[in-house]
KENU-657557 format. One record per residue (C-alpha): residue number from 1; x, y, z. Coordinates in steps of 0.25 Angstrom, whole numbers. Layout:
KENU-657557
<r><nr>NUM</nr><u>X</u><v>Y</v><w>Z</w></r>
...
end
This chain:
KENU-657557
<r><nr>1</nr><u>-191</u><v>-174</v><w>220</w></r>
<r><nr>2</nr><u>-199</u><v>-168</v><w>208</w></r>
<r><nr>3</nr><u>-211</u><v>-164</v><w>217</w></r>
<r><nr>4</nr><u>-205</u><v>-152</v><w>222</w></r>
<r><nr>5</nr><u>-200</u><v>-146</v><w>207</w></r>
<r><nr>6</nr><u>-205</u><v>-132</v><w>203</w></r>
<r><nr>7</nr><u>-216</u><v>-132</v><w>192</w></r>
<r><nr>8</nr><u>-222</u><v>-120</v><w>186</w></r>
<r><nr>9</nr><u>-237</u><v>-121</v><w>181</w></r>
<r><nr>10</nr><u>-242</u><v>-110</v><w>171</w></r>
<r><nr>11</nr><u>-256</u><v>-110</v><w>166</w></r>
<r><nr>12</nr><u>-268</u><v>-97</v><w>166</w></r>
<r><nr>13</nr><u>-276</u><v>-108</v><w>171</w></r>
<r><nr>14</nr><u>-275</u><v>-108</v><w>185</w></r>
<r><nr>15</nr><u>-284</u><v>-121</v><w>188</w></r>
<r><nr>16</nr><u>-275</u><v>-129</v><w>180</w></r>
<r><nr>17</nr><u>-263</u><v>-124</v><w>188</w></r>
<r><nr>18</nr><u>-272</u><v>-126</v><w>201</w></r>
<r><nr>19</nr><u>-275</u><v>-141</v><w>197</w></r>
<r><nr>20</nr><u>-259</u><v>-143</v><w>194</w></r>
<r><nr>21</nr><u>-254</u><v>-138</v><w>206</w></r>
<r><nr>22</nr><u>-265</u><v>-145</v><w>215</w></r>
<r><nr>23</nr><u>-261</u><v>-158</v><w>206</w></r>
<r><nr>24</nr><u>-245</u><v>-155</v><w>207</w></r>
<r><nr>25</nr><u>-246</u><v>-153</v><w>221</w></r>
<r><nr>26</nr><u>-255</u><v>-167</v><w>226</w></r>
<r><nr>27</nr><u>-241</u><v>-173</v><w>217</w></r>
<r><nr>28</nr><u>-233</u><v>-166</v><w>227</w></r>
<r><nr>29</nr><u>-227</u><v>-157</v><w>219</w></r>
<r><nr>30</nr><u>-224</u><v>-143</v><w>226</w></r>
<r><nr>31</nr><u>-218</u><v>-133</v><w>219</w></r>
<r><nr>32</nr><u>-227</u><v>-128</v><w>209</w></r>
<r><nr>33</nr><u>-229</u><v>-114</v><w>204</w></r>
<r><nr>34</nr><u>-239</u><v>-108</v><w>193</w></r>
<r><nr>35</nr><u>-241</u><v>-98</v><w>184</w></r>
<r><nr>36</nr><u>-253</u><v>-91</v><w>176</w></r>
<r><nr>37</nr><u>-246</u><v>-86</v><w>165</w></r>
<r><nr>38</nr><u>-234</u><v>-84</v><w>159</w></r>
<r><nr>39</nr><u>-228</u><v>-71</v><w>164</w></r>
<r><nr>40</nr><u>-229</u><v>-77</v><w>180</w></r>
<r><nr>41</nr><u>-223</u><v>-90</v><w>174</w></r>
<r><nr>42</nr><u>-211</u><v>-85</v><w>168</w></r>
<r><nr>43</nr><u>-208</u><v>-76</v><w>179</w></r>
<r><nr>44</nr><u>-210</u><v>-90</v><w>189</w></r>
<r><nr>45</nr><u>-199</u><v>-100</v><w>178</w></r>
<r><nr>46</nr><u>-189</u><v>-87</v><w>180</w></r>
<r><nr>47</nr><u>-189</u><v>-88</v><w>197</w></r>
<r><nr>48</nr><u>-190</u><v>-101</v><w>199</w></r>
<r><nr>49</nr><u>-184</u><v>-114</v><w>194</w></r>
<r><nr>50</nr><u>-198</u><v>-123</v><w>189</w></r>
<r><nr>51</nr><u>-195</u><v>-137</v><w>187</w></r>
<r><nr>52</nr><u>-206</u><v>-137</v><w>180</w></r>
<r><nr>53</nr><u>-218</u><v>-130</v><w>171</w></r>
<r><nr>54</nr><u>-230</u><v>-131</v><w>166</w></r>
<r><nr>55</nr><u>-234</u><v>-121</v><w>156</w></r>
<r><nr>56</nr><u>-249</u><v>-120</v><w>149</w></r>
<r><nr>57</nr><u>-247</u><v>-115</v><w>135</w></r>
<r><nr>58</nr><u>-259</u><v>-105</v><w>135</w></r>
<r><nr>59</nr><u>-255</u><v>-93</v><w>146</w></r>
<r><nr>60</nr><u>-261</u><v>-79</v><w>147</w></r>
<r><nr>61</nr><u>-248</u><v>-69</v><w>143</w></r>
<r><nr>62</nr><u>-242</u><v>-80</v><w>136</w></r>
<r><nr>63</nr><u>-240</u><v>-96</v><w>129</w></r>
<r><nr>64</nr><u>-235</u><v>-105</v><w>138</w></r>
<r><nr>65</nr><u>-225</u><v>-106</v><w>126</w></r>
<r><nr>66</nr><u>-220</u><v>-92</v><w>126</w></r>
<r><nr>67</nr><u>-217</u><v>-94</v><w>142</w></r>
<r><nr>68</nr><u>-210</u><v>-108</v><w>139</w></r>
<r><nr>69</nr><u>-202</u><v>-100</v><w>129</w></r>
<r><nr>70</nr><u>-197</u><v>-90</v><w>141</w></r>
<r><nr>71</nr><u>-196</u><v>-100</v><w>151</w></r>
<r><nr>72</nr><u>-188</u><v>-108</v><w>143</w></r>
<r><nr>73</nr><u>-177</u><v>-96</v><w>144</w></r>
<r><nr>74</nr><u>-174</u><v>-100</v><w>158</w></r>
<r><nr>75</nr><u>-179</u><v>-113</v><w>162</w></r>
<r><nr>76</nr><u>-181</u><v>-126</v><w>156</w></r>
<r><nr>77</nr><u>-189</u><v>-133</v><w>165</w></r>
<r><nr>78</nr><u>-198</u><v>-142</v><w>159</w></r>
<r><nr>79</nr><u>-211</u><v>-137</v><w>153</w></r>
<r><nr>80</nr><u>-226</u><v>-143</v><w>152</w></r>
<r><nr>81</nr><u>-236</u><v>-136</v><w>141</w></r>
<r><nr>82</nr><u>-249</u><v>-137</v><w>144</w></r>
<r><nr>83</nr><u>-259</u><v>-135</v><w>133</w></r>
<r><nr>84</nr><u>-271</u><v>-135</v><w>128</w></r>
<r><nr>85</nr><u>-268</u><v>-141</v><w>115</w></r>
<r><nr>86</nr><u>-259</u><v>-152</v><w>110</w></r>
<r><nr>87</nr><u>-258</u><v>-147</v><w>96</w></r>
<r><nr>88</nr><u>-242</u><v>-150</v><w>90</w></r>
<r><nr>89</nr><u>-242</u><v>-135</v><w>91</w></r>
<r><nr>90</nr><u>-242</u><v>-133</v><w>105</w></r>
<r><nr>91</nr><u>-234</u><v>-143</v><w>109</w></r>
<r><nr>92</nr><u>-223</u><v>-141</v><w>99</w></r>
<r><nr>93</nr><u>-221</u><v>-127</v><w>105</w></r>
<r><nr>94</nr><u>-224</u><v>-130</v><w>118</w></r>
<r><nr>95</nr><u>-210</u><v>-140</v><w>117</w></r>
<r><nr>96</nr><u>-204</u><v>-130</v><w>108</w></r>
<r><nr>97</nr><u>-204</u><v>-120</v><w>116</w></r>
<r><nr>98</nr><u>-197</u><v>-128</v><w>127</w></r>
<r><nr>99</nr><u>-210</u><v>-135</v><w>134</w></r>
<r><nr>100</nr><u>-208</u><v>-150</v><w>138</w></r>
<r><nr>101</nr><u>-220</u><v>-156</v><w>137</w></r>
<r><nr>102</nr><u>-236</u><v>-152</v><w>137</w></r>
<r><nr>103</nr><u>-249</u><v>-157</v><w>142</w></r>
<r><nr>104</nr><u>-262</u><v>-153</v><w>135</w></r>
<r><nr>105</nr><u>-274</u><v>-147</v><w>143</w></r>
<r><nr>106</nr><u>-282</u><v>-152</v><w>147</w></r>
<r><nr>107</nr><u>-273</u><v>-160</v><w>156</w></r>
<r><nr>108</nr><u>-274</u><v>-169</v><w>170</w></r>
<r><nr>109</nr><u>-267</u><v>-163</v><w>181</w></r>
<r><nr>110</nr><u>-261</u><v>-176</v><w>184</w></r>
<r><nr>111</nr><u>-255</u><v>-178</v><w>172</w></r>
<r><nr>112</nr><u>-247</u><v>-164</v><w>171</w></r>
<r><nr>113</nr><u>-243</u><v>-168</v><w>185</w></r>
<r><nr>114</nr><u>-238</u><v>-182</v><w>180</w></r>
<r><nr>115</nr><u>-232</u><v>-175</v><w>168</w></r>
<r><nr>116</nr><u>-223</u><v>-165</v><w>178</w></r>
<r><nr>117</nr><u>-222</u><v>-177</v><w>188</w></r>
<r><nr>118</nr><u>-213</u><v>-184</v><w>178</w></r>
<r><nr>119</nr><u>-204</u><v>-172</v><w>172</w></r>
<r><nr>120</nr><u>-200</u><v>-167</v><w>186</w></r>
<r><nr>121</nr><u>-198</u><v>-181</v><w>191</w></r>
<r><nr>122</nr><u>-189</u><v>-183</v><w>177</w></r>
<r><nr>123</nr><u>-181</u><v>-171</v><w>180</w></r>
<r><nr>124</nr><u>-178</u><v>-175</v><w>196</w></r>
<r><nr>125</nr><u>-173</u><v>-188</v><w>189</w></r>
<r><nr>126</nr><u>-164</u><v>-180</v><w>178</w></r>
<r><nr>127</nr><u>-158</u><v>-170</v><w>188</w></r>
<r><nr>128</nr><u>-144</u><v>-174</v><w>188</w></r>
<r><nr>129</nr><u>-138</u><v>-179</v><w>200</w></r>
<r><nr>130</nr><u>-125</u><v>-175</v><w>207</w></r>
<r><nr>131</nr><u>-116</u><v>-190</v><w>203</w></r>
<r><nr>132</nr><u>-101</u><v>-192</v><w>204</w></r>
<r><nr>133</nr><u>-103</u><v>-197</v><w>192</w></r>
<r><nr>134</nr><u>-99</u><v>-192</v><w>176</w></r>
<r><nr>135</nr><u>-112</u><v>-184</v><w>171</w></r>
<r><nr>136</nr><u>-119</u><v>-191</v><w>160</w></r>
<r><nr>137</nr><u>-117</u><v>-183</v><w>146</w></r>
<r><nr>138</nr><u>-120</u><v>-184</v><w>133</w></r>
<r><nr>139</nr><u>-109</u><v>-180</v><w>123</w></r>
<r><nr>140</nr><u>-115</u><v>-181</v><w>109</w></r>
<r><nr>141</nr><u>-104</u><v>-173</v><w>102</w></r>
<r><nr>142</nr><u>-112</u><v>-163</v><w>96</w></r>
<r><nr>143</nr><u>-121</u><v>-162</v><w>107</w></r>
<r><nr>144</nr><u>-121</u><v>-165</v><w>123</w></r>
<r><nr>145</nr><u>-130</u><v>-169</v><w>134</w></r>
<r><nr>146</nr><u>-128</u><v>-166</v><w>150</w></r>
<r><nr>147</nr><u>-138</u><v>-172</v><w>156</w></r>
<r><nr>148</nr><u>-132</u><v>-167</v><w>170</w></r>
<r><nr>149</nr><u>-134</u><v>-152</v><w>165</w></r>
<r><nr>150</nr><u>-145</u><v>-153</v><w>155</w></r>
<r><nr>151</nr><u>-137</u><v>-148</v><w>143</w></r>
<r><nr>152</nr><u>-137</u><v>-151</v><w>131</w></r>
<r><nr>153</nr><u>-125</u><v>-146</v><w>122</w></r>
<r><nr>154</nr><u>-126</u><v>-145</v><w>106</w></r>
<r><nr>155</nr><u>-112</u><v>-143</v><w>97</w></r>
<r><nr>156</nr><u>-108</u><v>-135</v><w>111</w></r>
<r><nr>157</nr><u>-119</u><v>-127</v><w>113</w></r>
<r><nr>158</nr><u>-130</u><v>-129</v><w>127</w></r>
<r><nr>159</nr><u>-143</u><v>-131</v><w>122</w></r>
<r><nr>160</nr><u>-154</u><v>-129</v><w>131</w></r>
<r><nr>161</nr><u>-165</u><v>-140</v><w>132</w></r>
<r><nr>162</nr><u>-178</u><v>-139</v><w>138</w></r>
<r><nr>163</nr><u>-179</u><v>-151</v><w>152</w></r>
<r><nr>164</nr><u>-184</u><v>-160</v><w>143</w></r>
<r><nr>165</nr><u>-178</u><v>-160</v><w>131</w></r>
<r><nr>166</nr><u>-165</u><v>-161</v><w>139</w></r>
<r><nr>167</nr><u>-172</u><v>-175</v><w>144</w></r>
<r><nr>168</nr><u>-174</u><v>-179</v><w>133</w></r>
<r><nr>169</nr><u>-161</u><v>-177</v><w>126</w></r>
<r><nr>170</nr><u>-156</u><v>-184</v><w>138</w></r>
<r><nr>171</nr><u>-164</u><v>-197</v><w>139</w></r>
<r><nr>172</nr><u>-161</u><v>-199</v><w>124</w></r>
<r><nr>173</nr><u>-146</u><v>-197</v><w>126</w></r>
<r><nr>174</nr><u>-149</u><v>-209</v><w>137</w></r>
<r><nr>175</nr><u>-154</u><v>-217</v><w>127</w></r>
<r><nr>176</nr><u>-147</u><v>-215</v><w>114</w></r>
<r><nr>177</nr><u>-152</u><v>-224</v><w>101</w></r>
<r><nr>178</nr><u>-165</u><v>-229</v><w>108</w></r>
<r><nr>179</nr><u>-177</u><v>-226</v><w>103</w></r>
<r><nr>180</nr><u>-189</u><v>-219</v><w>109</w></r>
<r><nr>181</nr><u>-203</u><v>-216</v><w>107</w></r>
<r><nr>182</nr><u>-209</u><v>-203</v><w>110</w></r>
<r><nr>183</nr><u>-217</u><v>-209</v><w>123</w></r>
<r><nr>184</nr><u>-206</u><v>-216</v><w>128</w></r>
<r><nr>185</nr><u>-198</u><v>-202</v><w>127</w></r>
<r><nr>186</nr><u>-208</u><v>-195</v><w>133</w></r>
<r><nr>187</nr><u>-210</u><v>-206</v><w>145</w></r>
<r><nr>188</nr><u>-195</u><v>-204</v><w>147</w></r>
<r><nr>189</nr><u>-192</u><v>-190</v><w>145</w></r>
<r><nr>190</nr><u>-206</u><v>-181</v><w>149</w></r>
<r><nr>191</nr><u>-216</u><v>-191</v><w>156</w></r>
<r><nr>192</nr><u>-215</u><v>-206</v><w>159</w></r>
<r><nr>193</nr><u>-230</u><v>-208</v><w>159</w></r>
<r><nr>194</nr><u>-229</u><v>-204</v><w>146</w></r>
<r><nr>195</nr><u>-239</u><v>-191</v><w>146</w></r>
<r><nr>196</nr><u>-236</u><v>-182</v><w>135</w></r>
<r><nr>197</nr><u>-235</u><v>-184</v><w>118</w></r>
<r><nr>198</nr><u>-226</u><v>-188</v><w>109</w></r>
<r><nr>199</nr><u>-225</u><v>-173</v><w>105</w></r>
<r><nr>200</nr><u>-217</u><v>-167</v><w>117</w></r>
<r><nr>201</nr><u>-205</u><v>-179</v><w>112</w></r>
<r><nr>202</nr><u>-205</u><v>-174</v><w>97</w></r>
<r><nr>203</nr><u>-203</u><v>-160</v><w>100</w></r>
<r><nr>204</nr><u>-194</u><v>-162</v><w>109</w></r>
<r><nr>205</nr><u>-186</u><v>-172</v><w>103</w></r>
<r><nr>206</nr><u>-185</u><v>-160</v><w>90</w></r>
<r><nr>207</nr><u>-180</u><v>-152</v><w>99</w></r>
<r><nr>208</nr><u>-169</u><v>-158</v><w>103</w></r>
<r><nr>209</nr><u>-167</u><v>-162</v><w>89</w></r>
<r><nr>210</nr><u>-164</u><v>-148</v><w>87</w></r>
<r><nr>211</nr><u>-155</u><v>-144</v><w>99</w></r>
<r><nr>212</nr><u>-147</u><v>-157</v><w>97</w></r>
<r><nr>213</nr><u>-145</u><v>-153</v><w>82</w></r>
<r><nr>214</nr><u>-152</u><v>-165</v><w>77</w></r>
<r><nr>215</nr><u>-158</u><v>-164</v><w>63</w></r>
<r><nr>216</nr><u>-172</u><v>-163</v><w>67</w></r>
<r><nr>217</nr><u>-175</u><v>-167</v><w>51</w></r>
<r><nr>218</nr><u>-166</u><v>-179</v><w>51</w></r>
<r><nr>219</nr><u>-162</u><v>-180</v><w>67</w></r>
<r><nr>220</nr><u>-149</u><v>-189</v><w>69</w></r>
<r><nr>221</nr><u>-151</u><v>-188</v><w>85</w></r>
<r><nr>222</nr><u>-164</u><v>-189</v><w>90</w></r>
<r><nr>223</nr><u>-170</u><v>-198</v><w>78</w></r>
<r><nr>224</nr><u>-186</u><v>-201</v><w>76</w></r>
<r><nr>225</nr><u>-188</u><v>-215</v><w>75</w></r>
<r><nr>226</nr><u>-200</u><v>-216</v><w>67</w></r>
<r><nr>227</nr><u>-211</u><v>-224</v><w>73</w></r>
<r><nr>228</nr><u>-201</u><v>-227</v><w>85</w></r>
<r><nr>229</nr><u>-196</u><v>-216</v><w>92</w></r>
<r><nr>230</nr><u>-184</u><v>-208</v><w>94</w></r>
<r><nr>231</nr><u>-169</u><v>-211</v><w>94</w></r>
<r><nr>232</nr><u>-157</u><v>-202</v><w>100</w></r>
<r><nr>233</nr><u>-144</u><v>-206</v><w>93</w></r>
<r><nr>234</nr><u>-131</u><v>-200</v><w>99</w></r>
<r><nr>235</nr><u>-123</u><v>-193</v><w>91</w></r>
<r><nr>236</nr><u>-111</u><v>-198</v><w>89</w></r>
<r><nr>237</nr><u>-101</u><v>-189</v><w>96</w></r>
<r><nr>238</nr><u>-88</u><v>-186</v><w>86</w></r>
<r><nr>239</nr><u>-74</u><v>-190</v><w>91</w></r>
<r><nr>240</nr><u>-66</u><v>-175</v><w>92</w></r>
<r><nr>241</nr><u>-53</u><v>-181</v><w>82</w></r>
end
């Protein structure tokens, strides 16, 4: 069960962590630890396992940005942004720099919780579980996707993807040649009632762009329907002769 998953709450403002951790806790989650700034929460993600954070972007000794940037070195649980502004800046960088999503301050508590709610509850449900049966993989040729370890491999080589860009890379392997809007991949892949932007897709879906090798000027994988959506086309894997 999700509820008793580890998150990691780092603000300077310890009101808003109060209010979270009361609102958490009447949802019956009870592992929750929180940090005032980002020394104390580095040193948390390196001795314990969080399955989750949430990180404000404005911290006393240093961007939530810097401290994704370092956490990223060891742990790539999913990460939430919060900010104070929604600028194209900030949320470009905040995903860039390995974030998953963001929610802008001001913010209602119960949305946050319903915006965590749904990611932990989507990762009990992609767990793999122990089956007699053949794992599911995805053999592209130039490149490979094992859901069952949560790798993704590119002419050979491991390329580490943050939790939700390995989601995504996954449901479109599930549902090649269909296309998808930005909120019906966001609904599927981050939130199914649909909070968040088109914004947190688009970056994501150029990142992968660039792991996959995929043209990001002309992409030949993960194409931009205009005014529709967006397609994954498979590769076509060539026959060794």
């Amino acid at each position: 069960m999700y509820h008793n998953k580890k998150i990691l709450l780092v603000d300077d403002e310890a009101g808003l962590i109060d209010m979270l951790k009361i609102t958490l806790t009447k949802e019956r989650f009870t592992n929750i630890s929180s940090a005032y700034n980002g020394k104390d929460a580095l040193e948390l993600v390196r001795n314990n396992d969080f399955d989750l954070m949430l990180l404000d972007v404005m911290l006393p000794d240093m961007t939530g940005f810097e401290l994704c940037t370092q956490i990223r070195q060891f742990s790539y649980a999913p990460i939430i942004f919060l900010t104070s502004c929604a600028g194209d800046l900030d949320v470009v960088t905040g995903l860039a720099v390995g974030g998953d999503d963001y929610i802008t301050k001001p913010y209602n508590p119960l949305e946050v919780v319903a915006r965590i709610t749904a990611i932990l509850r989507r990762q009990t449900q992609y767990a793999p579980v122990a089956s007699a049966a053949m794992p599911v993989t995805y053999d592209y040729g130039k490149f490979n996707v094992n859901p069952d370890t949560a790798t993704l491999t590119v002419d050979g080589n491991e390329i580490e993807c943050t939790a939700k860009e390995f989601e995504l890379l996954c449901f479109f392997c599930k549902n090649p040649n269909h296309i998808f809007t930005a909120t019906q991949l966001y609904e599927s892949v981050w939130d199914p009632m649909g909070f968040g932007d088109e914004k947190t897709v688009t970056i994501h879906i150029s990142k992968l762009r660039k792991k996959l090798g995929d043209d990001t000027k002309n992409p030949s994988i993960i194409l931009n329907m205009r005014g529709l959506g967006y397609k994954f086309i498979p590769p076509v894997k060539e026959e060794n002769r």
